[in-house]
MIDOSE-1310 file (N, C-alpha, C; in nm, 2 decimals, decimal comma, always signed):
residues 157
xxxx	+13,31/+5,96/+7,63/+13,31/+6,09/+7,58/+13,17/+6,16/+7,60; +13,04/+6,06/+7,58/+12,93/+6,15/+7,59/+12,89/+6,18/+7,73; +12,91/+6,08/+7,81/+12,93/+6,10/+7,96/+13,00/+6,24/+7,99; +13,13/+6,25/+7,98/+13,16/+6,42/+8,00/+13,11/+6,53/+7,91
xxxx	+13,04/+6,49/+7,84/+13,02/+6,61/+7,77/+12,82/+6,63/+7,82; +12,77/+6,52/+7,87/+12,69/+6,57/+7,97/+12,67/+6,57/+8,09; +12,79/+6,60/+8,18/+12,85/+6,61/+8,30/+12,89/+6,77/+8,32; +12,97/+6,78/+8,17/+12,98/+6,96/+8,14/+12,83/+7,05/+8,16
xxxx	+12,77/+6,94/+8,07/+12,65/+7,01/+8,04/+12,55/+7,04/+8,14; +12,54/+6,98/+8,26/+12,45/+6,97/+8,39/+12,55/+7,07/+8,44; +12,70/+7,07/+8,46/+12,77/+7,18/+8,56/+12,77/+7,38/+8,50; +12,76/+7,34/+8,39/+12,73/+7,50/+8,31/+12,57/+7,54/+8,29
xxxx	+12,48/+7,47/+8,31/+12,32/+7,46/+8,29/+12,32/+7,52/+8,46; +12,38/+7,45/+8,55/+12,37/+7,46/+8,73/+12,44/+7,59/+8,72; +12,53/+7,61/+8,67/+12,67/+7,71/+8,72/+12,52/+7,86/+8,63; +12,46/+7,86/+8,56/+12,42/+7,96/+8,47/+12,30/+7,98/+8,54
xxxx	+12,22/+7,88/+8,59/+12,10/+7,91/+8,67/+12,11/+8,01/+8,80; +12,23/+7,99/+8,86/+12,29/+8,01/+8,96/+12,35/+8,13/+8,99; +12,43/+8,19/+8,85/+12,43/+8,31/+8,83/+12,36/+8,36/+8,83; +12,21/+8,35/+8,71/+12,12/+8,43/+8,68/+12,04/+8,45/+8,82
xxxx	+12,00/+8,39/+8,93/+11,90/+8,36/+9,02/+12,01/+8,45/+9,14; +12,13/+8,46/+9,16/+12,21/+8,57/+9,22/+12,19/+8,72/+9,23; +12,12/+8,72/+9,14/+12,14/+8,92/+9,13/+11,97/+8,92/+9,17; +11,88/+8,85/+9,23/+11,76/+8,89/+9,34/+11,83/+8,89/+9,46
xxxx	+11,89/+8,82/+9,47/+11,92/+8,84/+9,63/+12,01/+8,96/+9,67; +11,98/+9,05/+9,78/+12,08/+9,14/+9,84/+12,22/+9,09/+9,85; +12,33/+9,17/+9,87/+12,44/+9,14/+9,93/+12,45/+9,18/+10,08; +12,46/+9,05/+10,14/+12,46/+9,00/+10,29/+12,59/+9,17/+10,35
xxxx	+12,73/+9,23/+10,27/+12,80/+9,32/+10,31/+12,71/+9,43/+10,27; +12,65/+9,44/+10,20/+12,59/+9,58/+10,11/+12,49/+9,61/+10,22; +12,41/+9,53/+10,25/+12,29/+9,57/+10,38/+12,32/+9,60/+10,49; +12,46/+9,54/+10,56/+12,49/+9,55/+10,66/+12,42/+9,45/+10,75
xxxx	+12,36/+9,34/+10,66/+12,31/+9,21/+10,76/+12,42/+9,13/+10,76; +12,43/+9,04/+10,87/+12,53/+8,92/+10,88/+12,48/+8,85/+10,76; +12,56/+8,77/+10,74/+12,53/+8,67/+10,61/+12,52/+8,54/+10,68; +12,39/+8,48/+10,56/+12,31/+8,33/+10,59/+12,39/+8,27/+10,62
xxxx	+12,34/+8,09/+10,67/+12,39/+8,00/+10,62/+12,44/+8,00/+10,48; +12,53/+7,92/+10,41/+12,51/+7,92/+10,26/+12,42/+7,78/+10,25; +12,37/+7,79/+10,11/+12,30/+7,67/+10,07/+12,38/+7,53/+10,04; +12,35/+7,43/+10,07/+12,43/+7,34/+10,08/+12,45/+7,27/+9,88
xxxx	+12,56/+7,21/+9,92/+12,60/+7,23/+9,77/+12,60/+7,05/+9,74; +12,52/+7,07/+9,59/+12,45/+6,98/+9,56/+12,56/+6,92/+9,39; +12,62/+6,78/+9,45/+12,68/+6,76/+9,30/+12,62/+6,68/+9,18; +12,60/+6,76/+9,08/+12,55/+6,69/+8,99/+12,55/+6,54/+8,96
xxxx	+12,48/+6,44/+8,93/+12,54/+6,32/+8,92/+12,51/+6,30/+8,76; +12,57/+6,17/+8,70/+12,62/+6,22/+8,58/+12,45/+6,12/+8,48; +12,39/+6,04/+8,52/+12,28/+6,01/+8,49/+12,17/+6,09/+8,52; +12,16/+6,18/+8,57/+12,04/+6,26/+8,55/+12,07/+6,38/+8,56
xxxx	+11,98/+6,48/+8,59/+11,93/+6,65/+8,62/+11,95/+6,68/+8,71; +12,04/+6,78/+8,73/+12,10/+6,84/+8,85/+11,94/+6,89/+8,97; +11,95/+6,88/+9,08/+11,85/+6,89/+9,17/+11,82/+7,06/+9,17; +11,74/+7,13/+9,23/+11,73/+7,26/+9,23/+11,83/+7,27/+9,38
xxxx	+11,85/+7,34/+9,39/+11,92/+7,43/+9,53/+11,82/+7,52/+9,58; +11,81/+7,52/+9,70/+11,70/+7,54/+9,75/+11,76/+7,73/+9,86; +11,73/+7,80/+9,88/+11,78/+7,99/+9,89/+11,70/+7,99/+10,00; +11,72/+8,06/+10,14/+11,64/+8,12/+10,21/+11,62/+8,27/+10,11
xxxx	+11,41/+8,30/+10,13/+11,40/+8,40/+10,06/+11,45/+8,50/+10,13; +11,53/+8,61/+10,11/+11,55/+8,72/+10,06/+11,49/+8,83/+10,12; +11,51/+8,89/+10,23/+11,44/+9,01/+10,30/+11,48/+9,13/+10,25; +11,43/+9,23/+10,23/+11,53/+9,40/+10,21/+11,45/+9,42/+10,35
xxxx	+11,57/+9,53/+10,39/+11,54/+9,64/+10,50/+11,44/+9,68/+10,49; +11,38/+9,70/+10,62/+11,23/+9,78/+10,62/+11,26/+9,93/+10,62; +11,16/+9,95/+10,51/+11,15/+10,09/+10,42/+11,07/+10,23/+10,58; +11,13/+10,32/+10,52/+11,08/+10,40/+10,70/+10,94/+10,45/+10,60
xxxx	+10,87/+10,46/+10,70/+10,71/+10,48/+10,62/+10,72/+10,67/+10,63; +10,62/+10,70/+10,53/+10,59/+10,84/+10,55/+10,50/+10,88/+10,66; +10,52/+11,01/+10,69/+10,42/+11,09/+10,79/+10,36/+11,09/+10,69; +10,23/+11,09/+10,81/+10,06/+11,13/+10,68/+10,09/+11,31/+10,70
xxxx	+10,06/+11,34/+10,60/+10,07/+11,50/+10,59/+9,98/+11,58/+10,65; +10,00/+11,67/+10,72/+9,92/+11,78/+10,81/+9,78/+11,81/+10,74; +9,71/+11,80/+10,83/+9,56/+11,81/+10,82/+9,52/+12,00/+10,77; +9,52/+12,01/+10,61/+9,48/+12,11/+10,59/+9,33/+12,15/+10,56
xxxx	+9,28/+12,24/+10,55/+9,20/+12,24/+10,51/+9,14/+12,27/+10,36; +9,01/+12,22/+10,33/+9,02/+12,20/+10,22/+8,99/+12,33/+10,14; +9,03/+12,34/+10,02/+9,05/+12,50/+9,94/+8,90/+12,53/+9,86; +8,88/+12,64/+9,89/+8,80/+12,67/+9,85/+8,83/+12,79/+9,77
xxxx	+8,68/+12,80/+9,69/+8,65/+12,91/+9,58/+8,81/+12,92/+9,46; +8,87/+12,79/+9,42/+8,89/+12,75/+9,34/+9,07/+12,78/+9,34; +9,10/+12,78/+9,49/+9,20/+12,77/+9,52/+9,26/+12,62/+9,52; +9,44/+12,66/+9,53/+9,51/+12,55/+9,48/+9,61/+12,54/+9,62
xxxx	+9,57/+12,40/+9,68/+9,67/+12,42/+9,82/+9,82/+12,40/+9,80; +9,89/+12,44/+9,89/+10,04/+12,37/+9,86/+10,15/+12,52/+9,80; +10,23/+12,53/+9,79/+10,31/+12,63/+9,69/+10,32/+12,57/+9,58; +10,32/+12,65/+9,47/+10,25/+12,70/+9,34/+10,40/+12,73/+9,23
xxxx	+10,39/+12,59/+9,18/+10,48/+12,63/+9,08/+10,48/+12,74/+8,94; +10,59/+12,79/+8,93/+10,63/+12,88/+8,81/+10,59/+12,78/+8,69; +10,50/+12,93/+8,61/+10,44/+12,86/+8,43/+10,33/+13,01/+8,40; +10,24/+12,91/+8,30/+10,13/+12,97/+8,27/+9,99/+13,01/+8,40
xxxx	+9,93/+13,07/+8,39/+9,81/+13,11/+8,49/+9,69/+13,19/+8,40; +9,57/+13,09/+8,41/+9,48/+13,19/+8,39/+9,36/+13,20/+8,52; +9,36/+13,35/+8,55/+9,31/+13,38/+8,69/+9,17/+13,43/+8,68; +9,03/+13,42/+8,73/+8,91/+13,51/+8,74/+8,94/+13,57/+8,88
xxxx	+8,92/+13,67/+8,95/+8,90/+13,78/+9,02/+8,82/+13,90/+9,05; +8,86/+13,94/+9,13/+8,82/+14,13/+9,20/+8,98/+14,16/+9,19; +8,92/+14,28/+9,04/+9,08/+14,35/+9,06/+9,07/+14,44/+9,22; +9,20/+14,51/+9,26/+9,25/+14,58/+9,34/+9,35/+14,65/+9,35
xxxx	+9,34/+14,77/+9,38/+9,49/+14,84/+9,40/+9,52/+14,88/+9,51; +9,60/+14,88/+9,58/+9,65/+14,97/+9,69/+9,84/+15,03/+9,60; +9,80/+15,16/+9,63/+9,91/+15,25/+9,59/+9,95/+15,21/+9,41; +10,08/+15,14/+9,41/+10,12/+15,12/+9,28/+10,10/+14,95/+9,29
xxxx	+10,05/+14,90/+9,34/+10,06/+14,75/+9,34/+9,90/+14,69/+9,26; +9,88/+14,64/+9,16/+9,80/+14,63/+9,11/+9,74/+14,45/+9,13; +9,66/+14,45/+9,21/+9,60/+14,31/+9,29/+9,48/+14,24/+9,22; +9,48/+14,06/+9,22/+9,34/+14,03/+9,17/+9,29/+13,92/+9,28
xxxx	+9,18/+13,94/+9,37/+9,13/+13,89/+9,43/+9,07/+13,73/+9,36; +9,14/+13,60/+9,43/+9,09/+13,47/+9,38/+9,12/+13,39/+9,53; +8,91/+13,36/+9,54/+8,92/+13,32/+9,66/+8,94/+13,41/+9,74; +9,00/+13,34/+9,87/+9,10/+13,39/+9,99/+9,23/+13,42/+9,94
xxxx	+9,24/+13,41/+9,80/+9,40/+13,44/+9,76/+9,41/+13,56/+9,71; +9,56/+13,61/+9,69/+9,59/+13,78/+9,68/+9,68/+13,76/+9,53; +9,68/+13,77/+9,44/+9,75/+13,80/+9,36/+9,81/+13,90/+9,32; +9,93/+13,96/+9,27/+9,97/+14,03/+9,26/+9,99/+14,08/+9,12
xxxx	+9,98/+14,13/+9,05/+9,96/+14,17/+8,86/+10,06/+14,27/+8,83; +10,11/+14,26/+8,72/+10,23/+14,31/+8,68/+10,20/+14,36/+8,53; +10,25/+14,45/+8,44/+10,26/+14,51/+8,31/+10,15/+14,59/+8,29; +10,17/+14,62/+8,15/+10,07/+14,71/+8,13/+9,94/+14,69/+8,11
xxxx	+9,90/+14,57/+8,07/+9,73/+14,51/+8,08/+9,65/+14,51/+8,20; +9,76/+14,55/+8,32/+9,70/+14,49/+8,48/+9,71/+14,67/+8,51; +9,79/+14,77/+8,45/+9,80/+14,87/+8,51/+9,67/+14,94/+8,43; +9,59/+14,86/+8,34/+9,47/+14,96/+8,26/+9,35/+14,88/+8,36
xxxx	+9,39/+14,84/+8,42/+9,23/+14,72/+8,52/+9,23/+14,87/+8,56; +9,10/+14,87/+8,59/+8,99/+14,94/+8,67/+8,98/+14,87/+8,84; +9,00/+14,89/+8,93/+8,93/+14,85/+9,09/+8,84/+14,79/+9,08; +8,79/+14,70/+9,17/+8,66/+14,64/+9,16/+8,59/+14,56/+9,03
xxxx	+8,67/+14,59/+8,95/+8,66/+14,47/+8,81/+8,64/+14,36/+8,81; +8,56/+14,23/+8,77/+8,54/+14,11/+8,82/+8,60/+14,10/+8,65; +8,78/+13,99/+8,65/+8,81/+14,00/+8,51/+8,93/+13,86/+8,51; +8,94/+13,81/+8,38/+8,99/+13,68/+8,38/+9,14/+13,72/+8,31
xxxx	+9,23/+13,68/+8,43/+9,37/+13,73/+8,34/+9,45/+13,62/+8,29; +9,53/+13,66/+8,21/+9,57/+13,52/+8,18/+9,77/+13,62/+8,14; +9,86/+13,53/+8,23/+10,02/+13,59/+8,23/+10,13/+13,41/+8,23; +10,21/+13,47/+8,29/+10,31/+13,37/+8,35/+10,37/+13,45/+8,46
xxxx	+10,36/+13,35/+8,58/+10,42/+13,38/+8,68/+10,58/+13,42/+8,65; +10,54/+13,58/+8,78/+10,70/+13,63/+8,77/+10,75/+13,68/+8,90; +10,83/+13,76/+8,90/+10,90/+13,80/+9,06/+10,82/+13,87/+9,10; +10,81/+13,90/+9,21/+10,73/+13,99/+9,29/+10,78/+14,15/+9,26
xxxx	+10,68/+14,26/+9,23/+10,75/+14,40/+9,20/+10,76/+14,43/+9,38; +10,87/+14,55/+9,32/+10,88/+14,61/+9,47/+10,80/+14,70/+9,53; +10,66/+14,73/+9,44/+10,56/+14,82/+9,50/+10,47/+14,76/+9,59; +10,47/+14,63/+9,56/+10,37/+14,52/+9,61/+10,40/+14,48/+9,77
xxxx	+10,53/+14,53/+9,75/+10,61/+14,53/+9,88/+10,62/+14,38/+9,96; +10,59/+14,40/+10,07/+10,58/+14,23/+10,18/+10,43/+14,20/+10,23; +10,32/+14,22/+10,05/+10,23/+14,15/+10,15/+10,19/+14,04/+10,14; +10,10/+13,99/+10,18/+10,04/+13,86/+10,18/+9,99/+13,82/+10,01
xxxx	+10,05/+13,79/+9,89/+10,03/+13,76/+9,80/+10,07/+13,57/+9,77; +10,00/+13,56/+9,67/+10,03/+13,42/+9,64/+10,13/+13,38/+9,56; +10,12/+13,51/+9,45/+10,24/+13,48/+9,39/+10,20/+13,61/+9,27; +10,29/+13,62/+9,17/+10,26/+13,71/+9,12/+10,26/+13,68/+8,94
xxxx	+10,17/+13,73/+8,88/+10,14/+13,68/+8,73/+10,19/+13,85/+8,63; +10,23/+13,85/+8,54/+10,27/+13,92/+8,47/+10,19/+13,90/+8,35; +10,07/+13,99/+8,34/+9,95/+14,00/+8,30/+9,98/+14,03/+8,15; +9,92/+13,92/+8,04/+9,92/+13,92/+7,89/+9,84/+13,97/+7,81
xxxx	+9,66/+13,91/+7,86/+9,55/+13,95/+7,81/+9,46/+13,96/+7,96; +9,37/+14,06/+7,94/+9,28/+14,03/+8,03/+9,12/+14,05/+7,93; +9,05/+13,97/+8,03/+8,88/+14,00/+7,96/+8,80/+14,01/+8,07; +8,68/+14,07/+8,05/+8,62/+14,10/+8,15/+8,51/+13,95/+8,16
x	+8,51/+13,90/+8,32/+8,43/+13,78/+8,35/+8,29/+13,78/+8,40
C-alpha cells in the first residue's frame, strides 16, 4: 500500500510540475511553427524521484523593430515638437492681430486666441495667457496656427 501511494505521489508531483512549466512555452499551432520533437518520456520508478524532463528552450517570433523617427530639428524658444494634445495651456508671447483673429506669437509658433480676455490684448503686447485648447474660430481662417487656446486670464509678462 505505501508503495502505491508513493508511486501516485511521484506521478501527480511529475503530472503538476509539468503542467505548471507548460504555459512558458508557445503553442507550436498558435505561432505557426512546426512543432519540436516531443521530450522523451521519463517513467517514474517507484524507489526514488522522478528525474527532470528536459524542453528545448522556447523561441518567440522575432519582434519587427521600429524605424528610428525622422531627424527633426530641435525646438526652440520653448516650443513643443510633435502635435499637441487637447487640455490646459499656459502661453508667454507677442500678442497679434490680423483682421478679427486675435494671435500670440510663441517661438516660431502662431497661436491662435479666442474669448473675451484675448479680444481686450492690445498688438504687440509681450503677455502670459493661460486657456484650454479649443476649435479653431472661423476668422482665423487657414492659417498657419498651432493650435488654438480659449483665453481665461491673461497678465502682462
Amino acid at each position: 500500500m505505501r508503495r502505491a501511494f508513493l508511486l501516485l505521489t511521484a506521478i501527480g508531483l511529475g503530472w503538476s510540475m509539468t503542467a505548471c512549466s507548460a504555459g512558458d512555452a508557445p503553442d507550436p499551432a498558435a505561432t505557426g511553427q512546426p512543432p519540436s520533437a516531443p521530450p522523451s518520456a521519463v517513467t517514474p520508478s517507484p524507489g526514488g524521484p522522478t528525474p527532470p524532463v528536459e524542453r528545448p528552450p522556447a523561441t518567440a517570433p522575432p519582434r519587427p523593430t521600429p524605424s528610428p523617427p525622422a531627424a527633426t530639428p530641435p525646438p526652440g524658444g520653448g516650443e513643443v515638437p510633435g502635435p499637441l494634445p487637447f487640455g490646459a495651456r499656459t502661453l508667454t508671447g507677442t500678442v497679434e492681430r490680423a483682421g478679427d483673429c486675435t494671435m500670440l506669437l510663441v517661438g516660431e509658433r502662431r497661436w491662435a486666441l479666442t474669448g473675451e480676455v484675448a479680444a481686450a490684448l492690445r498688438p504687440g503686447a509681450r503677455v502670459t495667457v493661460r486657456g484650454n485648447v479649443a476649435p479653431r474660430p472661423a476668422a482665423c481662417g487657414d492659417r498657419d496656427l498651432a493650435q488654438t487656446v480659449a483665453v481665461t486670464r491673461a497678465d502682462p509678462a
